[in-house]
matplotlib code that plots the C-alpha trace (Angstrom):
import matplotlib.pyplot as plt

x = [-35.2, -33.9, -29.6, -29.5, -30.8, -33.7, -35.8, -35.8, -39.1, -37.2, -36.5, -40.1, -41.3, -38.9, -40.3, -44.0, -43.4, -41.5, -43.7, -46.4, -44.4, -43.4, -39.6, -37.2, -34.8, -32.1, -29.7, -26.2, -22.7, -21.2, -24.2, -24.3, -20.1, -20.5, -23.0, -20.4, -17.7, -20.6, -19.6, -21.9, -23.6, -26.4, -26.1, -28.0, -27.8, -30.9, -30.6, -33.7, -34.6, -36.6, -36.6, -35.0, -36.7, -39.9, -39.4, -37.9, -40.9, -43.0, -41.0, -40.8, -44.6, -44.5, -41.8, -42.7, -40.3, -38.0, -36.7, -36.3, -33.9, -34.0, -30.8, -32.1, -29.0, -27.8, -31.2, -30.7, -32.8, -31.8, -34.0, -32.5, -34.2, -32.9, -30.3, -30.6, -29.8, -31.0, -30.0, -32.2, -30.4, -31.7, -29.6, -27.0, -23.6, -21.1, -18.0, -15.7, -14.3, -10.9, -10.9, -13.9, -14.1, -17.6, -18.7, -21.2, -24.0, -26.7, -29.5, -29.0, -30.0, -29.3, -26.1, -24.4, -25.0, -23.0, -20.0, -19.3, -19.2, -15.4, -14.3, -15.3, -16.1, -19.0, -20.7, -23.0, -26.4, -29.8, -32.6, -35.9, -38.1, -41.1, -39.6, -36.4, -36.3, -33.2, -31.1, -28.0, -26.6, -22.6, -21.0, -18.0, -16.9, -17.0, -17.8, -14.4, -12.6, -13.9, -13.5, -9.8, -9.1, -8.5, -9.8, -9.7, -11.5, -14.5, -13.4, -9.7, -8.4, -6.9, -10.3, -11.9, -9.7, -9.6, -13.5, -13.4, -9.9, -10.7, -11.1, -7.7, -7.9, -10.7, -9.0, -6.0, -8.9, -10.8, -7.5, -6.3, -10.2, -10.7, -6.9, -7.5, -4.4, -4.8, -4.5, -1.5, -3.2, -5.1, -2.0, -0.3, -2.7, -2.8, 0.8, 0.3, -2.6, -1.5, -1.7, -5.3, -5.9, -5.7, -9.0, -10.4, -11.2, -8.6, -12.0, -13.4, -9.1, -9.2, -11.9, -10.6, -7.3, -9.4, -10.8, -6.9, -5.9, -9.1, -8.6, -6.9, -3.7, -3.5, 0.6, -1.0, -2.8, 0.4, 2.5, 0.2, -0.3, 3.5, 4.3, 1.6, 3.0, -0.3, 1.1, 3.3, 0.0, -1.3, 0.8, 4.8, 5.7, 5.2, 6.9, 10.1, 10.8, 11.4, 15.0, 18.3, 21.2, 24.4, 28.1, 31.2, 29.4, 26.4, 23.0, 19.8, 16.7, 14.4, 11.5, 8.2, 8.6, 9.6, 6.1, 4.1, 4.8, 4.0, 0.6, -0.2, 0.9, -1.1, -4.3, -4.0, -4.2, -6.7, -9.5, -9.2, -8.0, -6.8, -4.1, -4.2, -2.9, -0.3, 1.3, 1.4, 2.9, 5.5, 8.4, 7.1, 9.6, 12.7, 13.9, 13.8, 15.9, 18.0, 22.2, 25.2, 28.0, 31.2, 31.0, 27.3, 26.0, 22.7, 20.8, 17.1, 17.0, 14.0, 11.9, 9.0, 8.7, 9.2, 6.6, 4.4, 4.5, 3.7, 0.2, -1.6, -0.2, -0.7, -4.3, -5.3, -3.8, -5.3, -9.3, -8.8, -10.7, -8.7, -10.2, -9.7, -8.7, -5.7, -4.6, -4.7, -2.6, -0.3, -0.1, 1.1, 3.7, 5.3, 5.8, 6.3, 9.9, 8.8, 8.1, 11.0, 13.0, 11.5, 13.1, 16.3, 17.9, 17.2, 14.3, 12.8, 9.4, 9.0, 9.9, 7.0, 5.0, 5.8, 4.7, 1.3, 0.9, 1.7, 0.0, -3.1, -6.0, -3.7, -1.6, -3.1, -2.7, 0.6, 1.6, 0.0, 1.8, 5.1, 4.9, 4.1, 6.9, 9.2, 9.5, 13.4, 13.4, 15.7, 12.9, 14.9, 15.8, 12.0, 11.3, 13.2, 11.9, 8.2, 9.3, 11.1, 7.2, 5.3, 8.4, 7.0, 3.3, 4.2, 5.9, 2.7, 0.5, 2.0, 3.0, -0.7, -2.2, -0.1, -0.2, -3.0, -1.7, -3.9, -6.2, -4.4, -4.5, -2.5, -4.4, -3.8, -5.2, -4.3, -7.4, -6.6, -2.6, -4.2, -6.2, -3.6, -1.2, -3.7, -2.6, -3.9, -3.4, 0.0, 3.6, 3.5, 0.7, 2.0, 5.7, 4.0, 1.8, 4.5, 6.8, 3.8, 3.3, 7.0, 7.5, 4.4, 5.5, 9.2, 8.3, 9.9, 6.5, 3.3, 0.2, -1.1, -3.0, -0.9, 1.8, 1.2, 0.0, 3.2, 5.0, 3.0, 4.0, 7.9, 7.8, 6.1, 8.3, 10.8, 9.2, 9.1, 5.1, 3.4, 0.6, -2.0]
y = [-42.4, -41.5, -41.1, -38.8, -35.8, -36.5, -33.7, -32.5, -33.0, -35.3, -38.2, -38.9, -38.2, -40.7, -43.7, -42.6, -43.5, -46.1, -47.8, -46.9, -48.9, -51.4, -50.7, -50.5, -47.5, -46.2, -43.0, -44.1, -42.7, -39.3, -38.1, -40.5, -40.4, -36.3, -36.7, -38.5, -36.1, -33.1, -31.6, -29.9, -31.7, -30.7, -33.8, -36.9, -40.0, -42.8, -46.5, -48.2, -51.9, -51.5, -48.1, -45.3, -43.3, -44.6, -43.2, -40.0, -39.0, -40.0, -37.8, -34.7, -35.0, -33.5, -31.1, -27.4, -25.8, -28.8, -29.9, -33.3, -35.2, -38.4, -40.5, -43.4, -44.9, -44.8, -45.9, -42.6, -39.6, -36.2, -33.9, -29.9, -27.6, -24.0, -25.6, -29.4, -32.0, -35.9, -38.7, -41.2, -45.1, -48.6, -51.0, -52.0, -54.0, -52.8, -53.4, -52.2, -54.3, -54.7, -52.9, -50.1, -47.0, -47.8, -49.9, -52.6, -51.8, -54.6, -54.4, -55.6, -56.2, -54.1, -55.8, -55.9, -52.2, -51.8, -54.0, -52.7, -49.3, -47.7, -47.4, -48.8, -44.8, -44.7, -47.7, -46.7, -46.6, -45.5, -47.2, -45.4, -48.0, -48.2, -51.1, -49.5, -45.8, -44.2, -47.3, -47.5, -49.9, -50.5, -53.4, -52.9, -50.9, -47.5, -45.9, -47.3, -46.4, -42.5, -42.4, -43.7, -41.4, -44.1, -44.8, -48.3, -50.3, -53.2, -55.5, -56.5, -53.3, -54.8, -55.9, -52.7, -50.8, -52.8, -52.7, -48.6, -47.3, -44.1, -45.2, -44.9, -40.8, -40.9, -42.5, -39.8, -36.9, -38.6, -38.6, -35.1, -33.7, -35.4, -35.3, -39.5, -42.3, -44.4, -48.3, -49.8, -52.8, -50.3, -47.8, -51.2, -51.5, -48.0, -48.5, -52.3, -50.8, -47.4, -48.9, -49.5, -45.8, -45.2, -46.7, -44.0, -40.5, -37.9, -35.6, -37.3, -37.8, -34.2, -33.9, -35.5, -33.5, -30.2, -31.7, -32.3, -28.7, -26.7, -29.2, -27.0, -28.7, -30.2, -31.3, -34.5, -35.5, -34.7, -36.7, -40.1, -39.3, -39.4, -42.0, -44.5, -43.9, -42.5, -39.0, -40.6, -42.2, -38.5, -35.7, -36.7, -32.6, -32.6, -35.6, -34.7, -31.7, -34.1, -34.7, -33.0, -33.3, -32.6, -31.6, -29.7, -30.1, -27.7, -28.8, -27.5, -27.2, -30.1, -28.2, -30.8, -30.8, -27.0, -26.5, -28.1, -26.0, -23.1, -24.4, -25.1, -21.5, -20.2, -22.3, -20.3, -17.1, -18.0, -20.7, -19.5, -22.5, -20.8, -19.5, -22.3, -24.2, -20.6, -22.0, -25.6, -25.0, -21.4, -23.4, -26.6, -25.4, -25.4, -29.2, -28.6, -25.2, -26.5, -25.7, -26.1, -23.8, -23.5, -20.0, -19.4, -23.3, -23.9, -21.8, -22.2, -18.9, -18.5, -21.2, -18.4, -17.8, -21.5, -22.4, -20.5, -21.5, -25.0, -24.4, -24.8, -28.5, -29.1, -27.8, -29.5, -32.9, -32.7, -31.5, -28.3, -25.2, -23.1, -19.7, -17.1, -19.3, -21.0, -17.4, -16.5, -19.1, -18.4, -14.9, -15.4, -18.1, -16.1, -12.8, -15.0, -13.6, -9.7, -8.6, -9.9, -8.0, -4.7, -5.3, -4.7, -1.1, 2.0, 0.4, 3.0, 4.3, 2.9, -0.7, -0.7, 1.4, -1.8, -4.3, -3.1, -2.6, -6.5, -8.1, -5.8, -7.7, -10.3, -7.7, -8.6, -12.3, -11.7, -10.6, -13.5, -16.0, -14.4, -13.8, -18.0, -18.6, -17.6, -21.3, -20.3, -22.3, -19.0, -17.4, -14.1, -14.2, -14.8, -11.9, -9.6, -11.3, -10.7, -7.1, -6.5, -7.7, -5.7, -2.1, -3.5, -3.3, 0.4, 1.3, 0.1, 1.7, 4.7, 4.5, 3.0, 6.1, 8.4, 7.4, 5.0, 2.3, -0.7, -1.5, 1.7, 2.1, 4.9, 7.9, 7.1, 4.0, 2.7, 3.7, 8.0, 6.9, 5.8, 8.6, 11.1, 9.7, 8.2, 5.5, 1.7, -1.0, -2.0, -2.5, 0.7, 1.6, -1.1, -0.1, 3.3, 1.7, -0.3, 3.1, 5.2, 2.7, 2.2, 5.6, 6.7, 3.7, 4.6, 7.9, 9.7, 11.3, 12.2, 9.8, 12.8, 13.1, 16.2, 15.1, 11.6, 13.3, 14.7, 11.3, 10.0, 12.9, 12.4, 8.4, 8.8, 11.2, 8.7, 6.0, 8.5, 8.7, 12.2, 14.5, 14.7]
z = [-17.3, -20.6, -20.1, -23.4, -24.5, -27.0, -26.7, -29.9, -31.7, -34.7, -32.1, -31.2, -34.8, -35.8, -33.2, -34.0, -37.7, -37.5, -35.6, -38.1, -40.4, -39.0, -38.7, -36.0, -36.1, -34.5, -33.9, -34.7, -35.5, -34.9, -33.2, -30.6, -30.2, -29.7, -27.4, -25.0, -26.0, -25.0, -28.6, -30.5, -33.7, -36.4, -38.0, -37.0, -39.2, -38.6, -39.7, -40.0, -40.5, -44.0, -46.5, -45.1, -47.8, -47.2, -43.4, -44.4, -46.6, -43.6, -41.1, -43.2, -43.6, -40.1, -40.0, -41.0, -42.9, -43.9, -47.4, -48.0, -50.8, -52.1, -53.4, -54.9, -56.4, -52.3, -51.0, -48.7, -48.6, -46.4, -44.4, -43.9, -41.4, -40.4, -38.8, -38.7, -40.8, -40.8, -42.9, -43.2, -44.5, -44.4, -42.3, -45.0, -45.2, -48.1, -48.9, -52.4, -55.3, -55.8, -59.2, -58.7, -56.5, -56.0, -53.0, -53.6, -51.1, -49.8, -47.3, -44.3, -40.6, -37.8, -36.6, -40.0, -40.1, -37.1, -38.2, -41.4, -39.5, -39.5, -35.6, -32.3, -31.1, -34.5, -33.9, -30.5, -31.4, -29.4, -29.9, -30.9, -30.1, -28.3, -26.0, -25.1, -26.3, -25.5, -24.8, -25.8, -27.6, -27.4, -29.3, -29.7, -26.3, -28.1, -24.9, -23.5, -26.4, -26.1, -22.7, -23.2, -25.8, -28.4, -32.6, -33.3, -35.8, -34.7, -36.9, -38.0, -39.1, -42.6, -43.4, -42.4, -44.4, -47.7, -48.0, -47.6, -48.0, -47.1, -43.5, -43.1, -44.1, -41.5, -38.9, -39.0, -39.2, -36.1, -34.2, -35.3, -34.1, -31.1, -30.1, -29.7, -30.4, -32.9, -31.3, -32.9, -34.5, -35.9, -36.9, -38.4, -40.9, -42.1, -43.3, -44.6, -46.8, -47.8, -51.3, -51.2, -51.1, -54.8, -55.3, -53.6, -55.5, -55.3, -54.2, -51.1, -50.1, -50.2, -48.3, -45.2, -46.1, -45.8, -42.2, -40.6, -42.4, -40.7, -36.9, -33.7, -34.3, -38.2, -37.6, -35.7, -38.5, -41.0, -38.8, -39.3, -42.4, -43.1, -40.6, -42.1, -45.5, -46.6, -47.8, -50.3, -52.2, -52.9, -51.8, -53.0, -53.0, -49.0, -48.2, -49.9, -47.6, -44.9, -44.1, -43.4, -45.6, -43.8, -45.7, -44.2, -41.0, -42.1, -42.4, -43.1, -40.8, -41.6, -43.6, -43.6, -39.5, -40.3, -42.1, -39.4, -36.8, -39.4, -39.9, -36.2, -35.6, -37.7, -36.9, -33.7, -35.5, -38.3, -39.0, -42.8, -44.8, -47.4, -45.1, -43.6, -47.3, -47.6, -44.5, -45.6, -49.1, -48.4, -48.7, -51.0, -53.6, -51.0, -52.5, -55.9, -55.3, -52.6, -53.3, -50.9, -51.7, -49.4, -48.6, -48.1, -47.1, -47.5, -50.0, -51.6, -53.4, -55.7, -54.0, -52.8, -57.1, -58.2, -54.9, -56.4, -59.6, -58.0, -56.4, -59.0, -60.6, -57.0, -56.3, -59.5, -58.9, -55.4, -57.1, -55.0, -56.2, -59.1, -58.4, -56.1, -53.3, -55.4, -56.4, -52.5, -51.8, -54.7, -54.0, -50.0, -51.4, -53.5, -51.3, -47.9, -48.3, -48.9, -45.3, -43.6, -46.3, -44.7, -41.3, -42.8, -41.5, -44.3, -45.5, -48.5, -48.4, -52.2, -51.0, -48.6, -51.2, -53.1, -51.1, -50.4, -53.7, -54.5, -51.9, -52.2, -50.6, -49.1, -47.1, -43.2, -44.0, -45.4, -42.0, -40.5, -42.1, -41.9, -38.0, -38.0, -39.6, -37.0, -35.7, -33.8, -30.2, -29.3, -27.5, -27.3, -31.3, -31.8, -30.0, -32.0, -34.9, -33.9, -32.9, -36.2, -38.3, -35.6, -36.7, -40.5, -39.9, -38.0, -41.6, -44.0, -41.7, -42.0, -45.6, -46.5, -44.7, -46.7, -50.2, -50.2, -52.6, -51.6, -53.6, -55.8, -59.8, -61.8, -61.9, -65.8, -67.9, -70.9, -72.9, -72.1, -73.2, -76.7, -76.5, -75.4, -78.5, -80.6, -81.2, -81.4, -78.8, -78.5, -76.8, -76.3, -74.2, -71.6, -71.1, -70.6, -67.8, -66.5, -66.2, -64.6, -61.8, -61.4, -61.3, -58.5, -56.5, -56.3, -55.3, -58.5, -58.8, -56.7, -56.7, -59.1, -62.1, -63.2, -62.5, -63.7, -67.0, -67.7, -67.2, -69.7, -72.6, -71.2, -71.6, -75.3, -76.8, -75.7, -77.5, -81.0, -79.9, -81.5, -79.4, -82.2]

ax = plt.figure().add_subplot(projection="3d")
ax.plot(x, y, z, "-o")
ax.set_aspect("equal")
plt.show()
């Protein structure tokens, strides 16, 4: 009897054709690992003793609606269904030179496959082979490892990690998904070879950051990652909020442990990783603003405008995406401050007007990432806190219904002002603009096109500006 659930169609496709050819394959890796774990996977990797391209154009032969690619310079080639995908390798041992990003990849058998693989938990394989289909095969005691809740590497971990540095960034993401310890040999290592991670490309080290960022609790991972010295080598901003500096007897709250419980409250709220990066960077500008006066202690004024203006060195140091997403992120930075403002007593109509107007699109995750940012172990001062957000939200509901500023543009543009005055594109037209949606927002005058109109012929005969 079979122990593991091969009934999909793919697994006996893959024995029939290997046989064919005179290989010997095998399932190995993740797949295998999730299928202990009972998590769900649609990615199956195959390792076969000859040309895992060969066998890939074999198997998609007999697969209706599947596409297959082929990566020569990788001697790999991928098969997508609806909902499937299989990657198809040659049993290979690899391993990276000292002064290249690239590793240097050679065939190789079936047992060198499995050592050069990164942690005990990856290296199960089953075997797809006529004489012992669906037998496990267990080197290195990865079932005791996953059952024990622990990453550790098959080999010596220093070696492990110097032939693929970014092990190390996988080890943290394994641990941070599956909630697992890294073994201490194994956590050793990670700090004796930090170093070795600058060989790696700041775009698969991001990669793995994106994996902790999006897990059910990210702070584990930015713990190791800070503990094994491996946040220093790409991400110096985040490490210097760590710390608390004490004078007069007044300190500060320590921000980077501050900052994770941000992001893990709002990873319960929100699987978006945009927000997700809002949370982890709201107060990244608190060191460089940090002052200590007698009277008022601790201050960090500004550091929601200079934050902001650090996103995007930091998104494009880090190869993160600078679109829409980076401006999301810069957006929620720089108002993270704006809401808690409006909890204040005698709170005007035209602030709130205000803030719906600014944060537009980003108004409900605004909110979001203000109520995680209530980190107070007061549980009765959090309360109030959440209470005071929840009296905000009331407000822009009621304002938003109203007046209907998001998403809002003056019933006036600038092309009608030059029209109105006819006049050419200049200062002008935009300190007229500027004083129309100032105006309308501070409720001086009605969301109106009349009344808007008018404005307009006040604020140009001020500027000298003739109705022709």
């Amino acid at each position: 009897m079979i122990p593991y659930d091969l009934s999909h169609p793919i697994f006996r496709v893959v024995s029939e054709e290997s046989q064919k050819l005179g290989f010997e394959s095998f399932i190995v890796g993740g797949y295998v690992r999730d299928l202990h774990l009972n998590r769900k996977s649609k990615d199956v990797d195959f390792v076969t003793i000859g040309s895992g391209i060969t066998l890939a154009k074999a198997v998609q032969k007999r697969l209706k609606n599947a596409s297959l690619s082929i990566f020569k310079n990788f001697g790999t080639a991928q098969i997508k269904t609806d909902y499937w995908e299989f990657e198809f390798v040659g049993a290979r041992k690899e391993s990276y030179d000292r002064k290249s990003r690239k590793p240097k990849i050679e065939d190789g058998t079936f047992e060198e496959d499995i050592y050069r693989r990164d942690f005990t938990i990856n290296t199960l394989a089953i075997s797809l082979n006529s004489e012992n289909y669906g037998h496990l095969i267990d080197t290195f005691n990865g079932i005791h490892d996953i059952e024990n809740k622990i990453i550790r590497t098959p080999l010596d971990a220093c070696v492990t990690f110097k032939d693929d540095p970014l092990r190390m960034m996988r080890a943290i993401r394994f641990a941070t998904q599956l909630d697992f310890e890294i073994e201490e040999k194994t956590k050793n290592a990670l700090q004796s070879e930090a170093k070795s991670l600058s060989m790696i490309s700041q775009e698969r080290i991001t990669e793995e950051l994106n994996k902790i960022i999006a897990s059910k609790k990210p702070s584990i991972g930015f713990k190791l990652l800070f503990d094994s010295k491996l946040l220093h080598e790409f991400f110096p901003e985040l490490v210097q909020l760590q710390g608390v500096e004490v004078r007069n007897g007044k300190g500060h709250k320590d921000n980077f442990y501050h900052t994770l419980q941000v992001l893990d409250q709002i990873a319960v709220k929100t699987e978006d990783l945009w927000l997700r990066w809002a949370a982890l960077l709201h107060d990244i500008a608190k060191p460089a603003t940090k002052r200590f006066s007698k009277d008022e202690g601790w201050s960090f004024h500004g550091h929601e405008d200079k934050g902001s203006r650090m996103v995007k060195p930091i998104f494009a140091r880090l190869k993160l995406p600078l679109n829409a997403s980076m401006n999301k992120v810069q957006k929620l930075v720089q108002l993270h401050l704006r809401p808690i403002a409006l909890t204040k007593d005698n709170i005007t109509d035209s602030a709130v007007r205000r803030l719906i107007y600014d944060a537009d699109e980003y108004l409900n995750d605004l909110i979001t990432l203000c109520k995680s940012d209530i980190t107070t172990q007061n549980k009765e001062k959090e309360q109030r806190f959440q209470n005071n957000l929840i009296n905000v939200e009331k407000n822009i509901a009621r304002v938003e219904e109203r007046d209907r500023i998001r998403n809002w543009q003056p019933p006036i543009k600038g092309n009608e002002i030059m029209d109105i005055f006819k006049i050419n594109p200049g200062r002008e037209i935009g300190i007229i603009k500027s004083a129309l949606k100032d105006a309308i927002l501070d409720g001086i005058i009605e969301n109106d096109y009349n009344e808007a109109h008018k404005f307009v012929l006040e604020q140009g005969k001020k500027l000298g500006l003739q109705i022709q």
